[in-house]
TIFIKE-473976 format. One record per residue (C-alpha): residue number from 1; x, y, z. Coordinates in steps of 0.5 Angstrom, whole numbers, plus 2048, in hexadecimal, padded with zeros to 3 digits. Example, Ala and Ser with C-alpha at 12.3 -4.5 7.8 and 13.67 -1.06 7.14 Angstrom:
@num->1&east->819&north->7F7&up->810 $
@num->2&east->81B&north->7FE&up->80E $
//
This chain:
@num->1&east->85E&north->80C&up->7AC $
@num->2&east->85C&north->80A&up->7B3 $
@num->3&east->85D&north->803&up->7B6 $
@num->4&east->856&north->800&up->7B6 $
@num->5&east->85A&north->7F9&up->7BB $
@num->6&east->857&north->7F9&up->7C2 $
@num->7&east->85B&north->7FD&up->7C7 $
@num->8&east->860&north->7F8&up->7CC $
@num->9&east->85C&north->7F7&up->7D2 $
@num->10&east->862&north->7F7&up->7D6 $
@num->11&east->862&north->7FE&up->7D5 $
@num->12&east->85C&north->800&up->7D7 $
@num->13&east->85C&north->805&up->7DC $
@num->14&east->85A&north->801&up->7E3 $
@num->15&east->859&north->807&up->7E7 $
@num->16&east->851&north->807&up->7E9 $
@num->17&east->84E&north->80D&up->7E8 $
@num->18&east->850&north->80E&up->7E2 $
@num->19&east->84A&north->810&up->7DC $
@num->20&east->846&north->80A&up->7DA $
@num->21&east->847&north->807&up->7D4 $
@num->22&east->842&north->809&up->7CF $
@num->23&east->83F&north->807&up->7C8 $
@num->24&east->842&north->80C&up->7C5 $
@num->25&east->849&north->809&up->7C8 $
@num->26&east->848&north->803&up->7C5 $
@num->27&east->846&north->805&up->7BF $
@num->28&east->84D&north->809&up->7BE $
@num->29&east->852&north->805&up->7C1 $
@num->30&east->84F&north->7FF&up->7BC $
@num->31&east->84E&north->803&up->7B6 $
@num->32&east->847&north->803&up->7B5 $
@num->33&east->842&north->809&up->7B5 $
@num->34&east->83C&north->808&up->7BC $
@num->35&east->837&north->806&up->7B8 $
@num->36&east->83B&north->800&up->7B7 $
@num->37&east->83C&north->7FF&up->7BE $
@num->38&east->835&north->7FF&up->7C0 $
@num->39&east->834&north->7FA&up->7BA $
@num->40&east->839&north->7F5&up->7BC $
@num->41&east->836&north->7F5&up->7C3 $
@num->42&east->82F&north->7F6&up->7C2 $
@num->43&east->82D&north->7F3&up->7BB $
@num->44&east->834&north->7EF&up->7B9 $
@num->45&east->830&north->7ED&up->7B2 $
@num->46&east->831&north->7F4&up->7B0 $
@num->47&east->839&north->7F4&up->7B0 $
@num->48&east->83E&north->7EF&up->7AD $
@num->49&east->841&north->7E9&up->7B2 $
@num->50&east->847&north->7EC&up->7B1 $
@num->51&east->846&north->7F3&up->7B3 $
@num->52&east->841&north->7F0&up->7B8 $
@num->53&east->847&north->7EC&up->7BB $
@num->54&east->84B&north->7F2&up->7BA $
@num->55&east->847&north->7F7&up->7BE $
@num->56&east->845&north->7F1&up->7C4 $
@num->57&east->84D&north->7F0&up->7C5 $
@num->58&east->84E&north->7F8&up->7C6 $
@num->59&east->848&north->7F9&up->7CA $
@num->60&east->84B&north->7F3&up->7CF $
@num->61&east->852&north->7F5&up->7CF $
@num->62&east->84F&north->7FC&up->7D0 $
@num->63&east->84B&north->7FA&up->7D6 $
@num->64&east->845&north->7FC&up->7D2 $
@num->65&east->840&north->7F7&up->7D3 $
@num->66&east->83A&north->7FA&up->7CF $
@num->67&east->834&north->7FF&up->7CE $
@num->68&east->831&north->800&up->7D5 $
@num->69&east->82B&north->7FC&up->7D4 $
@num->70&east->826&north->802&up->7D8 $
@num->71&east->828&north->807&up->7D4 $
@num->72&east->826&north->802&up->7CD $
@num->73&east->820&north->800&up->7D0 $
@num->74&east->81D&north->808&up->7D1 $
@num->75&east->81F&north->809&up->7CA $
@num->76&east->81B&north->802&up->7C7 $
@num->77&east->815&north->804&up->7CC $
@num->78&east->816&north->7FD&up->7CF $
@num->79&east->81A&north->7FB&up->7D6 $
@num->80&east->818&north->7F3&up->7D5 $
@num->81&east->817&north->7F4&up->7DD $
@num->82&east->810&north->7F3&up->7E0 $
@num->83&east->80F&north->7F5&up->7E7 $
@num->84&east->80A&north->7F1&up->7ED $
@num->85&east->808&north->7F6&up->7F2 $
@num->86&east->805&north->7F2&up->7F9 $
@num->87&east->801&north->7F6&up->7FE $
@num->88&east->806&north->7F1&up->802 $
@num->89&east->80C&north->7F1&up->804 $
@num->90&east->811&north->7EE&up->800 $
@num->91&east->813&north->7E6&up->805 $
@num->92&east->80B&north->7E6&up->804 $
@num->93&east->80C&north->7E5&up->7FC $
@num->94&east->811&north->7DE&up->7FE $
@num->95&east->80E&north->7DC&up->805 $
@num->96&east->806&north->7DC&up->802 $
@num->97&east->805&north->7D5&up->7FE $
@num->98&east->7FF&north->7D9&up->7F9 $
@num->99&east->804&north->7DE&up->7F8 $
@num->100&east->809&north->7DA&up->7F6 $
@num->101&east->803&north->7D7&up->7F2 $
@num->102&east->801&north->7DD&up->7EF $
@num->103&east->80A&north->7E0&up->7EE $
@num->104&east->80B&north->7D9&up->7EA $
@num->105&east->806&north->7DB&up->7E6 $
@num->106&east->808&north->7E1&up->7E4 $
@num->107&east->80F&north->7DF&up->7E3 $
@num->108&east->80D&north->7DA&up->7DE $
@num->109&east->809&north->7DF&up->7DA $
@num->110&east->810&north->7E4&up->7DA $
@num->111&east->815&north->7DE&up->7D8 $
@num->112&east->811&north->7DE&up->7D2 $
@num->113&east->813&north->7E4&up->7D0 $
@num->114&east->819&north->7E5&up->7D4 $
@num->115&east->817&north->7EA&up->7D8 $
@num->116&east->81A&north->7EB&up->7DF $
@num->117&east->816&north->7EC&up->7E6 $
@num->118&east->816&north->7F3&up->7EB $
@num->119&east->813&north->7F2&up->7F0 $
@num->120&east->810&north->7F8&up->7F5 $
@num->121&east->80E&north->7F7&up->7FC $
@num->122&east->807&north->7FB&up->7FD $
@num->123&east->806&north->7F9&up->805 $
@num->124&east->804&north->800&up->807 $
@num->125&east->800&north->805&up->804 $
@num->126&east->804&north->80A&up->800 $
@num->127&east->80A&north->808&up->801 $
@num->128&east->80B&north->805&up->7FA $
@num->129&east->808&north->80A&up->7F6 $
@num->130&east->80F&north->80C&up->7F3 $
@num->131&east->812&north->806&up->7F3 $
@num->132&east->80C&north->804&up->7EE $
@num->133&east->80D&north->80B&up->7EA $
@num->134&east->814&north->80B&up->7E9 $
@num->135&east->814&north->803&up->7E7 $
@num->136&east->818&north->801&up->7E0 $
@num->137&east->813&north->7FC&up->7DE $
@num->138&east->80E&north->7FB&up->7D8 $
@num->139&east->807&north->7FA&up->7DD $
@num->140&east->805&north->7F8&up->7E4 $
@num->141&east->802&north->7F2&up->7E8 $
@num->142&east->7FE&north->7F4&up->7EF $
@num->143&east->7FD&north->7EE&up->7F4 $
@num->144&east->7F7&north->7F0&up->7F7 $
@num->145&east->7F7&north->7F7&up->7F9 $
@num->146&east->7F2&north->7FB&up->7FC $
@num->147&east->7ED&north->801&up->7FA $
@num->148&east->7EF&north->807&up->7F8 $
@num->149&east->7F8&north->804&up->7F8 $
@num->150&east->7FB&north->80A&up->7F6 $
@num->151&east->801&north->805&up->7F4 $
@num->152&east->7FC&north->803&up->7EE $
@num->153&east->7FA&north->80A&up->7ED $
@num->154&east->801&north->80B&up->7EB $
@num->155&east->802&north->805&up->7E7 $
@num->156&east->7FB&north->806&up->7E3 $
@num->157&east->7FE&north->80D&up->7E2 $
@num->158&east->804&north->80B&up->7DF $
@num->159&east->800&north->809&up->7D9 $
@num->160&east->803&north->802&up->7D9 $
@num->161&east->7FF&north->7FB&up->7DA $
@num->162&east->7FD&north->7FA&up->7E0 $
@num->163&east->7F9&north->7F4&up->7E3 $
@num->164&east->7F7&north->7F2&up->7EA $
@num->165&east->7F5&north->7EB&up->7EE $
@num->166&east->7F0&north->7EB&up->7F1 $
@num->167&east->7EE&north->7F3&up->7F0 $
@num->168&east->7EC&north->7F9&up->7F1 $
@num->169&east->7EA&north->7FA&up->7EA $
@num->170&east->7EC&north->801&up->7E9 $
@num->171&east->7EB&north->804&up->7E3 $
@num->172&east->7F1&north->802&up->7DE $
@num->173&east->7F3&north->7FC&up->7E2 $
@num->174&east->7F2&north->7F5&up->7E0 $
@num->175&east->7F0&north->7F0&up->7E5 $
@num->176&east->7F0&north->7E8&up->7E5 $
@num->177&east->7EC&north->7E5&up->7EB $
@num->178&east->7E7&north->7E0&up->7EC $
@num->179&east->7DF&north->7E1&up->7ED $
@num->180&east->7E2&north->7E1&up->7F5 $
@num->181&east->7DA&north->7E3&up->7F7 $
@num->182&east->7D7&north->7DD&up->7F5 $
@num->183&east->7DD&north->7D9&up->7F6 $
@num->184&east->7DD&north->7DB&up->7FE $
@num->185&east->7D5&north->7D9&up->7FE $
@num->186&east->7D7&north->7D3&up->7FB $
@num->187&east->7DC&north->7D0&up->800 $
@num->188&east->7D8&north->7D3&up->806 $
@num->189&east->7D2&north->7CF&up->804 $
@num->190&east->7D6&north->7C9&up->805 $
@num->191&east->7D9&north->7CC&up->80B $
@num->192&east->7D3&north->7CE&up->80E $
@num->193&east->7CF&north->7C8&up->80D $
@num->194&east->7CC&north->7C6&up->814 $
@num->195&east->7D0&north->7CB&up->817 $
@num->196&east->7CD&north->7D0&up->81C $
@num->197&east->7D3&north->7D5&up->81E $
@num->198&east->7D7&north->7D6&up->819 $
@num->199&east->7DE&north->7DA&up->819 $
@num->200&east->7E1&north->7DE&up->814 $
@num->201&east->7E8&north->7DE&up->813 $
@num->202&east->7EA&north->7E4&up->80E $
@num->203&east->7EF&north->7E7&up->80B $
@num->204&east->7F1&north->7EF&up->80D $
@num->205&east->7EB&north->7F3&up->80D $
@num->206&east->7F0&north->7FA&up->80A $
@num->207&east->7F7&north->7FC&up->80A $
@num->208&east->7F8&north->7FC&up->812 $
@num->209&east->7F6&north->7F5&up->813 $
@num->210&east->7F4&north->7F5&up->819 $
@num->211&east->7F3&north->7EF&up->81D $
@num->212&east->7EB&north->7EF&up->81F $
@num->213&east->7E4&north->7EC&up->820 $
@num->214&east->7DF&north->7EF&up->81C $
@num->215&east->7D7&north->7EB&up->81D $
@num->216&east->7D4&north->7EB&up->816 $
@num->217&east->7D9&north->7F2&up->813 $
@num->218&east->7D7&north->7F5&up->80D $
@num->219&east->7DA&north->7F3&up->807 $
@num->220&east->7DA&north->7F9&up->802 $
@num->221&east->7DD&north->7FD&up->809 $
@num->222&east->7E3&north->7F8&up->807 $
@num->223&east->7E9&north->7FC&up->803 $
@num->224&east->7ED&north->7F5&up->801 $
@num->225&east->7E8&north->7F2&up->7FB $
@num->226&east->7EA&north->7EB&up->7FB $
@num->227&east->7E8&north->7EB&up->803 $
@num->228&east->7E1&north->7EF&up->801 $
@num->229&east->7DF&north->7EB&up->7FC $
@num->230&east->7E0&north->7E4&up->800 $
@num->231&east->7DD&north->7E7&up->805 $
@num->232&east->7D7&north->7E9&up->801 $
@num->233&east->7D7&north->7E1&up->7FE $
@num->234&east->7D7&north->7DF&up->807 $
@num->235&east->7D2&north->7E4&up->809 $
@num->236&east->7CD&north->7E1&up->803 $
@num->237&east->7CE&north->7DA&up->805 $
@num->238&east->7CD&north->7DB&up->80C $
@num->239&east->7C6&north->7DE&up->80C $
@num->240&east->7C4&north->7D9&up->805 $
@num->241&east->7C6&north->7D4&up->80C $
@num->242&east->7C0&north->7D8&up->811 $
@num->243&east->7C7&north->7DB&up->814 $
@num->244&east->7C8&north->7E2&up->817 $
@num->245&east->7CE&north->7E6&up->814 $
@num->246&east->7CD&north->7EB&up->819 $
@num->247&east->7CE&north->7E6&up->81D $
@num->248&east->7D5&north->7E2&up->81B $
@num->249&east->7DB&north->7E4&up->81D $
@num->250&east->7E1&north->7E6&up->818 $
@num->251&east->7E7&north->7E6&up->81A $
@num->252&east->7EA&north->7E9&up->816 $
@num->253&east->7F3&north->7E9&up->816 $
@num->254&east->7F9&north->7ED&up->813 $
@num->255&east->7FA&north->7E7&up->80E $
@num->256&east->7F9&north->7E0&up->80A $
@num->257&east->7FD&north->7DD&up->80F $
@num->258&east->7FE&north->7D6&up->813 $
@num->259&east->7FF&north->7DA&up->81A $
@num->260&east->7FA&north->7DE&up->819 $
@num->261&east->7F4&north->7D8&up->818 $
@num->262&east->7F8&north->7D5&up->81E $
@num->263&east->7F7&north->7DB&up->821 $
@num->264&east->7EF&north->7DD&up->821 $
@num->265&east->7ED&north->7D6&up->823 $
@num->266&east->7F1&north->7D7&up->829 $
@num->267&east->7F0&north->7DD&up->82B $
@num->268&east->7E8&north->7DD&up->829 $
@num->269&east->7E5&north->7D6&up->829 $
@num->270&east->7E4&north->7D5&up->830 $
@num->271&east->7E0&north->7DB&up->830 $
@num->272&east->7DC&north->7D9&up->829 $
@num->273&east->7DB&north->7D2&up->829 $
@num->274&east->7DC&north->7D2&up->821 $
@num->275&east->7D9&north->7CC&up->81E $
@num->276&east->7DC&north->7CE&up->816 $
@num->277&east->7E2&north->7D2&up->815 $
@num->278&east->7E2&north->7D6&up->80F $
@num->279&east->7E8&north->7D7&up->80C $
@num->280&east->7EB&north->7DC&up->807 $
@num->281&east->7F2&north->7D9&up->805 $
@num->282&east->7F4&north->7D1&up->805 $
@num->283&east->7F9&north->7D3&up->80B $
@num->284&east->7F4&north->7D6&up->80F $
@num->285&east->7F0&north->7D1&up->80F $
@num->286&east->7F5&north->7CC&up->811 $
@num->287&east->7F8&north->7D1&up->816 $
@num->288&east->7F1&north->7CF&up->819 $
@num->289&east->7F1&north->7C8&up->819 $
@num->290&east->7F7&north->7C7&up->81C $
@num->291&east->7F3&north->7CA&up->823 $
@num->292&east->7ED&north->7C7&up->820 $
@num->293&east->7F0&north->7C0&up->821 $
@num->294&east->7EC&north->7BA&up->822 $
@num->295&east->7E6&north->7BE&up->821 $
@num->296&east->7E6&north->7BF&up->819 $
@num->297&east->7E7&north->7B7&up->818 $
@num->298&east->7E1&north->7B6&up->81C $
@num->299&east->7DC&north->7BB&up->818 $
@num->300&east->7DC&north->7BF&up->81F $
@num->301&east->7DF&north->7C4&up->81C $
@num->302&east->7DE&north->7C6&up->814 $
@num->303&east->7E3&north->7CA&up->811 $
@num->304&east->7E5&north->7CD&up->809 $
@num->305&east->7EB&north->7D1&up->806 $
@num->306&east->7ED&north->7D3&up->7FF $
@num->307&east->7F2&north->7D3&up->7FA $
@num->308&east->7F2&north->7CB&up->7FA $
@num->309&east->7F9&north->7CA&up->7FC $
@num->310&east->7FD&north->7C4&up->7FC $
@num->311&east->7FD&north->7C4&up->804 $
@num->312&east->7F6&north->7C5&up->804 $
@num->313&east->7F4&north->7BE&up->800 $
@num->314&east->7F9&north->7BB&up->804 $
@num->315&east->7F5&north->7BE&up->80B $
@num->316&east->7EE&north->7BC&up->806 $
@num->317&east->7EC&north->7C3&up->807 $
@num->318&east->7E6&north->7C5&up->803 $
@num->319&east->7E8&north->7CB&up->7FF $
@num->320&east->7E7&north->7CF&up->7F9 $
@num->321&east->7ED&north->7CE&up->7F3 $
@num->322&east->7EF&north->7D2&up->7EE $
@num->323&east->7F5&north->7D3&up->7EB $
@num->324&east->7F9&north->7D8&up->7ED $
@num->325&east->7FF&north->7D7&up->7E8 $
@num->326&east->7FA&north->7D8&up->7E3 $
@num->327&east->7F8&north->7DE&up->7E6 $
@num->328&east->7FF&north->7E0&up->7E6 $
@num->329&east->801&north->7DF&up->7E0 $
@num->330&east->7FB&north->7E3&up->7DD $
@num->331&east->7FC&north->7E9&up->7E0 $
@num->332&east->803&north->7E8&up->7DE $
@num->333&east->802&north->7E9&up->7D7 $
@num->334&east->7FD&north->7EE&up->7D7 $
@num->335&east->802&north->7F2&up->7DB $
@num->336&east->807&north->7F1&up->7D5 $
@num->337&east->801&north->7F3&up->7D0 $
@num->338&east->7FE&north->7ED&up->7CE $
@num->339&east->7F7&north->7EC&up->7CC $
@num->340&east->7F5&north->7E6&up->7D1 $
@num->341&east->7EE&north->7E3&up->7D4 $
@num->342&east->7EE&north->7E6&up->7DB $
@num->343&east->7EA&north->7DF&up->7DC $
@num->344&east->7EB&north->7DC&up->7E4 $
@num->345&east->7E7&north->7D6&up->7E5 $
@num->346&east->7E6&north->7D3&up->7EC $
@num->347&east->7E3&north->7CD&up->7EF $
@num->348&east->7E1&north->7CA&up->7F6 $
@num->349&east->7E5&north->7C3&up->7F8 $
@num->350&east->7E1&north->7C0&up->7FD $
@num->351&east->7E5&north->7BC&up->802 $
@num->352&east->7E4&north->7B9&up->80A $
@num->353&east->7E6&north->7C0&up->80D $
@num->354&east->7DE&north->7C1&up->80C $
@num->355&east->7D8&north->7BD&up->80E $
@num->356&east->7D5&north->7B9&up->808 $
//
């Protein structure tokens, strides 16, 4: 009969490259068969309190610490992970204040169902095709990728749930963004009123994001979605405003940052005299009203953002808001293969930074 106690610790052997203790080990240095063991662990309410308090003392005393939890999740089809995949690198997921917005979103949506966070840099075009492939997770969120991202070929591949913000709307990806068309025409009329030589800050045009001035670009030549549609939201405005597209400069920069609105209208206001700065991001927009200065409290200068940040209230820039959080946790959740209203509103919030 064997001795179903838990073996002394104390003489376990202490050399570290011996074999690792397994389920099976547990199972019979306590007595018990490995059904038993995997129960004791995983499903406690199908073992007694006393064979559970057995089997726990002699895994501890074994050094066994539990079913590996991968190799659990294959088996039940499930991981209870779920992966973020940037087309950025991954600082920018903590420095960007409207991805912090967007994170926190999506981190609410998972502690409702317990669900951890993988997050995957997609900075460079094709780099991050296996990391997405190869991932653990039960499905995907993209921030606003590019057309034709191999990256979301791959996810969409997997067969899992994937969902992007703000587009490419590829067959088998869900998206959750705004009209951002006819919210870009929406803010750039106020921005426009009275204006006569506007300029456009705008986000990168594709993956290169390349620093450059181009008058009046073509939006549907532009790879990132978000940054075509808002231009197609501008263009429609200006000429409703009597203005020339072909003749308003687009700066366009490597990304939604302070630095680079501070940085178009040092290198270029000089040269382009603007009356109203178009802006695709709140941190662009007050970049430029740091250089701006006085110019923007006289009605000089009109300038308009997006996203609606605290900052941008407190700046009284006109912007469009909508809930990035919100959208977060949508995508969030038909990423885990929820059903959910992919619904995003939005609206302009009119301030001083533009003439009334």
């Amino acid at each position: 009969m064997s001795d179903s106690r838990p073996p002394d610790p104390g003489t376990a052997p202490s050399d570290p490259r011996r074999r690792a203790t397994t389920m099976a080990d547990v199972a019979a240095a306590a007595g018990v068969s490995v059904m038993t063991v995997s129960y004791a662990f995983g499903r406690p309410d199908r073992v007694s309190d006393e064979t559970r308090q057995r089997v726990l003392a002699t895994a501890d005393a074994l050094g066994y610490s539990g079913p590996h939890r991968g190799a659990q999740s294959l088996r039940r089809g499930r991981t209870n992970d779920l992966a973020v995949v940037l087309t950025e690198t991954l600082a920018f997921a903590f420095d960007d204040p409207h991805a912090r917005r967007f994170f926190s979103g999506i981190a609410d949506a998972c502690l409702d169902t317990d669900t951890g966070l993988v997050l995957l840099p997609n900075a460079r075009d094709g780099v991050a095709v296996h990391r997405v492939r190869d991932a653990a997770v039960d499905g995907y969120v993209f921030w606003t990728t590019v057309t034709g991202d191999p990256a979301l070929a791959a996810a969409v591949a997997t067969g899992r749930p994937v969902c992007v913000q703000g587009g490419p709307a590829d067959a088998g990806a869900a998206v959750v963004t705004i009209d951002d068309t006819a919210a870009a025409e929406s803010v750039a009329r106020e921005g426009l009123r009275g204006a006569r030589r506007p300029m456009i800050l705008s986000f990168p045009a594709d993956r290169g994001r390349r620093r450059e001035v181009v008058h009046g670009p073509d939006p549907d030549r532009v790879a990132f979605p978000v940054t075509r549609h808002r231009l197609r939201g501008y263009r429609a405005a200006a000429r409703a405003a009597g203005l020339s597209w072909a003749d308003i400069p687009v700066v366009f920069g490597a990304g939604s940052f302070r630095a680079e609105g501070r940085r178009a209208l040092t290198e270029y206001r000089d040269v382009h005299a603007p009356d109203a700065v178009l802006a695709m991001s709140d941190e662009l927009a007050l970049g430029a009203m740091v250089e701006l200065g006085p110019d923007v409290a006289s009605g000089a200068v009109s300038v308009v953002g997006w996203d609606d940040s605290t900052e941008a209230a407190d700046a009284g820039l006109t912007t469009v808001a909508q809930s990035l959080h919100e959208q977060g946790r949508i995508a969030a959740r038909i990423a885990l293969g929820s059903e959910v209203d992919t619904t995003a509103h939005w609206t302009v919030v009119t301030r001083t930074s533009t003439r009334s």
